[in-house]
DRENPA-3360 file (N, C-alpha, C; in nm, 2 decimals, always signed):
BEGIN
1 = XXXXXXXX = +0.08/-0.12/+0.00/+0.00/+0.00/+0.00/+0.09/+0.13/+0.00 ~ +0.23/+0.11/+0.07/+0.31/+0.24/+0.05/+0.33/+0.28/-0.06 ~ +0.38/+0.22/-0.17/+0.37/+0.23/-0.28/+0.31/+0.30/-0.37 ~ +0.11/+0.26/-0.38/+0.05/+0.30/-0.40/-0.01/+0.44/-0.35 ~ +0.05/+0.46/-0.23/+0.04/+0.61/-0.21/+0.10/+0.70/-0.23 ~ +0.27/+0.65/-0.26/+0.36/+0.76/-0.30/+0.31/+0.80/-0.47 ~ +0.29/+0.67/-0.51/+0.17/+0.72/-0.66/+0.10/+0.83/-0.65 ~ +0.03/+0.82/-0.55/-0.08/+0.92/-0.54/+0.03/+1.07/-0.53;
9 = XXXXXXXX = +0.05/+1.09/-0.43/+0.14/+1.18/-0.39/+0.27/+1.23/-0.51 ~ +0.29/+1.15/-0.66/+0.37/+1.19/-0.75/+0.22/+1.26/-0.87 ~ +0.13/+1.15/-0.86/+0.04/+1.16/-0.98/-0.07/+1.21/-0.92 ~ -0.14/+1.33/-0.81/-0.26/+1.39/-0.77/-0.31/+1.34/-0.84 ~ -0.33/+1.43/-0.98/-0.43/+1.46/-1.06/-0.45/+1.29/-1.15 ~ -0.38/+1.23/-1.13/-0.39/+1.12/-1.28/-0.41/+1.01/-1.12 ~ -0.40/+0.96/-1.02/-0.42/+0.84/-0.93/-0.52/+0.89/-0.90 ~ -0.64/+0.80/-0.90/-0.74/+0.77/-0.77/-0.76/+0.73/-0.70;
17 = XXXXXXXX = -0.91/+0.61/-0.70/-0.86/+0.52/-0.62/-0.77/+0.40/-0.57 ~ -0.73/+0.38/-0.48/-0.63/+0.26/-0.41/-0.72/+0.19/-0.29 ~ -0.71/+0.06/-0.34/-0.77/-0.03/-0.26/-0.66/-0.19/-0.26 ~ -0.73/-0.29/-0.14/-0.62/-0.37/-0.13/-0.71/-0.48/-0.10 ~ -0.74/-0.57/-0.16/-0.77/-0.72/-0.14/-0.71/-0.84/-0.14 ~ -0.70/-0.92/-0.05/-0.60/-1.02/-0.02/-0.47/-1.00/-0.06 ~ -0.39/-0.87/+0.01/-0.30/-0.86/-0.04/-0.26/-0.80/-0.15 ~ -0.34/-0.79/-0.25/-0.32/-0.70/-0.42/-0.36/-0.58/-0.39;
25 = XXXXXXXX = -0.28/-0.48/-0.43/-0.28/-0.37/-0.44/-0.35/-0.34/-0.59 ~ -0.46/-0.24/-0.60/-0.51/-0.21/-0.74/-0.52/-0.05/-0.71 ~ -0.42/+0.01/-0.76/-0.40/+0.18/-0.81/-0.49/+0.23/-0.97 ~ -0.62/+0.27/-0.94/-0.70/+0.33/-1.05/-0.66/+0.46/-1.06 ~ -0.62/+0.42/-1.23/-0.54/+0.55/-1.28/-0.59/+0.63/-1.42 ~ -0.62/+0.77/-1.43/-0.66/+0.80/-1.49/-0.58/+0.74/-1.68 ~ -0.69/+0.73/-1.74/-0.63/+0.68/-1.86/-0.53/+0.75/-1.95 ~ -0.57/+0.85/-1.94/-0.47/+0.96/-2.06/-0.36/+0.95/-1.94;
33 = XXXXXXXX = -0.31/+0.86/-1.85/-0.17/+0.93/-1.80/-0.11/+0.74/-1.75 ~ -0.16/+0.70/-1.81/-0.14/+0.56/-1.75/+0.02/+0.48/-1.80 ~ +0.08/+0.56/-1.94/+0.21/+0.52/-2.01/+0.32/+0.62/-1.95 ~ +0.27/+0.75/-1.88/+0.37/+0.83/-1.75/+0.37/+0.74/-1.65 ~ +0.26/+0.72/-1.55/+0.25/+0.64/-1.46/+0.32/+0.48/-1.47 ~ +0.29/+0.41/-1.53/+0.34/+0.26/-1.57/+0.51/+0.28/-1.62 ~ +0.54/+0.44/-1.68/+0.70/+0.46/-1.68/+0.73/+0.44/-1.55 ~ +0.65/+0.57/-1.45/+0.72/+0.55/-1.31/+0.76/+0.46/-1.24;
41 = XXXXXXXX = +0.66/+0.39/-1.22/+0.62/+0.26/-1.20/+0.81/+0.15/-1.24 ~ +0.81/+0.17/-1.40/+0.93/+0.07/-1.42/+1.06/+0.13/-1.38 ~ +1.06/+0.29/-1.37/+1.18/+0.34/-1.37/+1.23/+0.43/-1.25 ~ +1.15/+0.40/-1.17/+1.16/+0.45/-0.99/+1.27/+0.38/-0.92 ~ +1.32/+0.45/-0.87/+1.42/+0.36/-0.75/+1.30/+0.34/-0.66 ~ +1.30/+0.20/-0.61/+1.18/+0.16/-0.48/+1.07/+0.10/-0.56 ~ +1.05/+0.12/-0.71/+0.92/+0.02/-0.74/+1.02/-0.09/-0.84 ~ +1.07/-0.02/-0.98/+1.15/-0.08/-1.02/+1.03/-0.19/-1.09;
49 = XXXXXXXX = +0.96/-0.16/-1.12/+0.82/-0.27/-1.16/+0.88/-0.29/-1.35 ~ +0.95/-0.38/-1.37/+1.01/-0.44/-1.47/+0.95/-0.53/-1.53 ~ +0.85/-0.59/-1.53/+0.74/-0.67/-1.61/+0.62/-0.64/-1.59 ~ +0.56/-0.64/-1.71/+0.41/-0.65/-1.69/+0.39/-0.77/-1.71 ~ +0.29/-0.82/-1.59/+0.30/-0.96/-1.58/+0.17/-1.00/-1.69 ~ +0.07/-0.90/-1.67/-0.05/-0.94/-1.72/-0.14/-0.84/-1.75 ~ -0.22/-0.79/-1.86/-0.31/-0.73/-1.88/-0.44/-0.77/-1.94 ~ -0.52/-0.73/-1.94/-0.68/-0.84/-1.94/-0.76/-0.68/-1.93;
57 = XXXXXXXX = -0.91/-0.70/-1.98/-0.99/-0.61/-2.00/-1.12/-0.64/-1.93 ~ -1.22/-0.54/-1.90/-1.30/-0.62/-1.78/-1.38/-0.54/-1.80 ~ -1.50/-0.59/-1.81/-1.65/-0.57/-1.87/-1.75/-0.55/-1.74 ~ -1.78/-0.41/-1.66/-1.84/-0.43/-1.54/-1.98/-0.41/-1.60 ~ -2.08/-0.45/-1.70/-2.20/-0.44/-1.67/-2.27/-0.45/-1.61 ~ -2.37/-0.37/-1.54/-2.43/-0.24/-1.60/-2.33/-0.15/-1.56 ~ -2.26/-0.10/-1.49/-2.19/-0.03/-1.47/-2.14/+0.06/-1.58 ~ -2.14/+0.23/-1.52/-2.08/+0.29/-1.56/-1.98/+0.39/-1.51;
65 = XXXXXXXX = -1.84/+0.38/-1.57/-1.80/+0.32/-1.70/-1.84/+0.17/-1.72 ~ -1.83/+0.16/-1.81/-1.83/+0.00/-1.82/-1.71/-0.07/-1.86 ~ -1.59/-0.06/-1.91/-1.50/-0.16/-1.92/-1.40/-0.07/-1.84 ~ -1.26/-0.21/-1.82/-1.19/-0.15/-1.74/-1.04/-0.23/-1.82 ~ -0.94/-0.15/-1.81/-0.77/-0.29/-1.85/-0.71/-0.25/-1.70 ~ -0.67/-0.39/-1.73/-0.63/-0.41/-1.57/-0.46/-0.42/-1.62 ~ -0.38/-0.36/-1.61/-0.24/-0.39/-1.58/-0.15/-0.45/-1.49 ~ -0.12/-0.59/-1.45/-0.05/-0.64/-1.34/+0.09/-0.63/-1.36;
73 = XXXXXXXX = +0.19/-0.54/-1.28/+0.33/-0.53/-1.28/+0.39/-0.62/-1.17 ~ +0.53/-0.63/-1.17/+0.54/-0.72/-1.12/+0.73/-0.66/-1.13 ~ +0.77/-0.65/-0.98/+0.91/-0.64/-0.97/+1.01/-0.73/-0.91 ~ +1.10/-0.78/-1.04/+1.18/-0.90/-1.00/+1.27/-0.85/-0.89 ~ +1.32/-0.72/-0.84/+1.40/-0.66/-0.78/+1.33/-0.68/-0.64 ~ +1.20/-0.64/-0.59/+1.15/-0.68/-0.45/+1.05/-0.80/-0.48 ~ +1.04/-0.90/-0.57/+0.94/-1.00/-0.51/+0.77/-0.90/-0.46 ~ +0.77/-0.81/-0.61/+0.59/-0.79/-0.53/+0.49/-0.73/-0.67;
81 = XXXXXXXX = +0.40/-0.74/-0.67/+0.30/-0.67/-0.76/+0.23/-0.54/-0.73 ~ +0.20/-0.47/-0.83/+0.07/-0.40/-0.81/+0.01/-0.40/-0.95 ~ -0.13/-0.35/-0.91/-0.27/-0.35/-1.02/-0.22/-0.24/-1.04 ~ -0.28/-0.15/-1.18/-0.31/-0.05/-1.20/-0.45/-0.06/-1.32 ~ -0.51/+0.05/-1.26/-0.67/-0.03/-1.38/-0.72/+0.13/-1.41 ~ -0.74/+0.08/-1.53/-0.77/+0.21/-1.62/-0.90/+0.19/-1.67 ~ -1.03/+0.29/-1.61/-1.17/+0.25/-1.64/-1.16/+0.34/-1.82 ~ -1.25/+0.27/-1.88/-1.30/+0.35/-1.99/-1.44/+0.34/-2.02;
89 = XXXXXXXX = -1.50/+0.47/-2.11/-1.62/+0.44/-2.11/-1.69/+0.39/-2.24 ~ -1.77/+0.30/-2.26/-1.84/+0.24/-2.36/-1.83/+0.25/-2.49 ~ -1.86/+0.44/-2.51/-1.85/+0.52/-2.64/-1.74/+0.54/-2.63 ~ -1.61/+0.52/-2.60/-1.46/+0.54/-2.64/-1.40/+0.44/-2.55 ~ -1.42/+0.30/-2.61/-1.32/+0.17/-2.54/-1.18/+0.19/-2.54 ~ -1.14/+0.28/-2.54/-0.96/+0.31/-2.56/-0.89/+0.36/-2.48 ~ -0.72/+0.30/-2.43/-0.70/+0.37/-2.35/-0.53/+0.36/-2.42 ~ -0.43/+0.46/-2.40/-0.31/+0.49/-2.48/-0.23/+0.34/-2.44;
97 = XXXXXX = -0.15/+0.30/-2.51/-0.06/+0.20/-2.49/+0.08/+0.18/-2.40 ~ +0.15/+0.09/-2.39/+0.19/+0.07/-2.27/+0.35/+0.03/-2.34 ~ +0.34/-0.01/-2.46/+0.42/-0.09/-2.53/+0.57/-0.05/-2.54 ~ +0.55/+0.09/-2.54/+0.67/+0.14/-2.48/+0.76/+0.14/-2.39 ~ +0.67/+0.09/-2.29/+0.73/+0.06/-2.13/+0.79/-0.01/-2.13 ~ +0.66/-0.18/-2.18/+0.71/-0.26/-2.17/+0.74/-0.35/-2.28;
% end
């Protein structure tokens, strides 16, 4: 969760919310800033988050927004993960790419 807040604390305007279930950390990030953020993320002394382990898209019907990409990073350097999830809305499924990063 420390982590997750110094996010907040670099990215005000682009982090929201942070929540923590069984241990996983999920940092909801605004979408237009999610390829700054997921830089930080790999290029921070202290996160150092050098794989994405997993990305998957997620369909909250009825919910609005309704879809979401989930980004799972994962740092070989400390042995830990965090989420980052980028909601988008229906009429614009899109969110900037990551490919750079990783």
């Amino acid at each position: 969760m420390a982590l997750a807040n110094l996010l907040k604390q670099q990215f005000p305007e682009a982090v929201g919310e942070i929540s923590e279930f069984r241990g996983d950390v999920t940092v909801v990030v605004d979408r237009r800033s999610i390829a700054e953020v997921a830089r930080y993320c790999r290029d921070s002394e202290g996160f150092e988050f050098n794989l994405l382990s997993d990305l998957c898209g997620i369909d909250y019907l009825p919910q609005n927004p309704r879809f979401a990409v989930s980004y799972v990073l994962y740092s070989m350097a400390h042995n830990q993960t965090i989420r980052l999830k980028v909601f988008v809305p229906e009429d614009d499924p899109t969110a900037p790419t990551v490919t750079g990063v990783w």
